[in-house]
N, C-alpha and C positions, 0 to 999 in steps of 0.2 A: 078942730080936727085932731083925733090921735095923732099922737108920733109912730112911725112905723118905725121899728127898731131891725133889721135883718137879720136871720135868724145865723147863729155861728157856723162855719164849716166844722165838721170835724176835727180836723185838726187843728184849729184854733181851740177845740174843747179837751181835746189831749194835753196839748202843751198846757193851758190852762189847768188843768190836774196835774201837769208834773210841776207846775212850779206851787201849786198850793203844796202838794205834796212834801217839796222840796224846801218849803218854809216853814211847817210842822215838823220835818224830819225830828228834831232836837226834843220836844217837848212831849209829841205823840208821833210815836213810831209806829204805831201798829195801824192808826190810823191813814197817815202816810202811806204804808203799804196796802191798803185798802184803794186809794185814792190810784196807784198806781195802775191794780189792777182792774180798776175799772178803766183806765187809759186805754188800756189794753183791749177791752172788753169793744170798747166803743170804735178801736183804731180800723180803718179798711183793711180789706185784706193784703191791696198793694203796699201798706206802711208798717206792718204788724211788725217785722222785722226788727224795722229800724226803732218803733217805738219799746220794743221788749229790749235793746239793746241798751237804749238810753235809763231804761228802766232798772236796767241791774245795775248800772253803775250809780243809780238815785238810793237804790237799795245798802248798796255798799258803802257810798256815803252816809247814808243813816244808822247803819253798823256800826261804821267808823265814830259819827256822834255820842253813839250811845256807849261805847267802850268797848265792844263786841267784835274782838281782830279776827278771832277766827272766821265768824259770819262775812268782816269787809272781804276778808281773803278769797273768800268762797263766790261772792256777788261781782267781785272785782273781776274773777277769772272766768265767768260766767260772761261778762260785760265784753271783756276782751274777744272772747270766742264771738262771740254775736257780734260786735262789732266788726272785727276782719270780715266777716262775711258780708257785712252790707256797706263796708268801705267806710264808716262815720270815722273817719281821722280827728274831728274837733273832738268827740268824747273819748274815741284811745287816749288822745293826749291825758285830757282829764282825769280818766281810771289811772294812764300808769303816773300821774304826779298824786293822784291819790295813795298808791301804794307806795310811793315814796316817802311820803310822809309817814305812812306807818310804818316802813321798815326804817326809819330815823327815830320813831316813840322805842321801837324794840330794839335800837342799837343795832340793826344790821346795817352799816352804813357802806360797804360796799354793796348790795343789793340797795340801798336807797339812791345811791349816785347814780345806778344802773337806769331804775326807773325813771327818774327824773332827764335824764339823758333820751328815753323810752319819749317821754311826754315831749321833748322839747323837737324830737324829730316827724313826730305827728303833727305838731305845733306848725312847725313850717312845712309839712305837708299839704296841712288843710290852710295854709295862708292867713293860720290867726293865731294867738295864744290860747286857746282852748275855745274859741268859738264863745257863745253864749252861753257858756256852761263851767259859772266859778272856778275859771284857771286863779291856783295858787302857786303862783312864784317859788322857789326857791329859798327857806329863809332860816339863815345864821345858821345852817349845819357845822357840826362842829366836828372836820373832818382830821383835821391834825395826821395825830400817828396811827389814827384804826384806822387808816386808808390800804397802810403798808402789810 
């Protein structure tokens, strides 16, 4: 007797692209961004939102990997906008400790305390450290005298 295998929801086949997505970011990015938008392509119409929302901030993580600040900046604030709108607090978090970290590479460290400060009140918003969505801690900012 075959195995009957059930065939996936949707949305198990979205998340399922974003995280292949999200595992190629580094290596193939373009590719990644293909993967995305077919997430997107495939999402119902009552999720479209939320998945374009999670989307840009996948994007701007892979910006961010590739070295491309301008681009994180731009996906980052794209993610933001999206997200307020459909309330995703675990990935605000996420976007604003991602832009934290980039304004700690470019030495703006008052706007990186800012963001991270940003992340950590989404964070206990949505009752998680970034949800399932590689929350990154905080780590060895070296705030001294460029605080003042």
């Amino acid at each position: 007797m075959p195995l009957v295998v059930p065939a996936q929801s949707i949305s198990e086949q979205v998340l399922q692209l974003q995280a292949k997505a999200d595992k190629i970011a580094k290596t193939k990015p373009d590719s990644a961004f293909l993967l995305l938008e077919q997430a997107e392509v495939i999402s119902s119409k009552e999720s479209l939102k939320k998945v374009q929302a999670i989307n840009q901030w996948l994007r701007a993580k892979t910006m961010y990997l590739q070295k491309n600040y301008d681009s994180t900046q731009y996906y980052a604030d794209l993610a933001i906008f999206q997200c307020n709108e459909v309330e995703d607090f675990p990935t605000l978090s996420s976007v604003h400790n991602l832009l934290g970290v980039l304004y700690k590479r470019q030495g703006r460290f008052n706007e990186s305390l800012s963001q991270y400060e940003q992340s950590m009140k989404f964070a206990n918003i949505s009752g998680s450290l970034g949800g399932d969505l590689n929350f990154k801690l905080i780590e060895n900012v070296p705030w001294g005298d460029r605080m003042r």
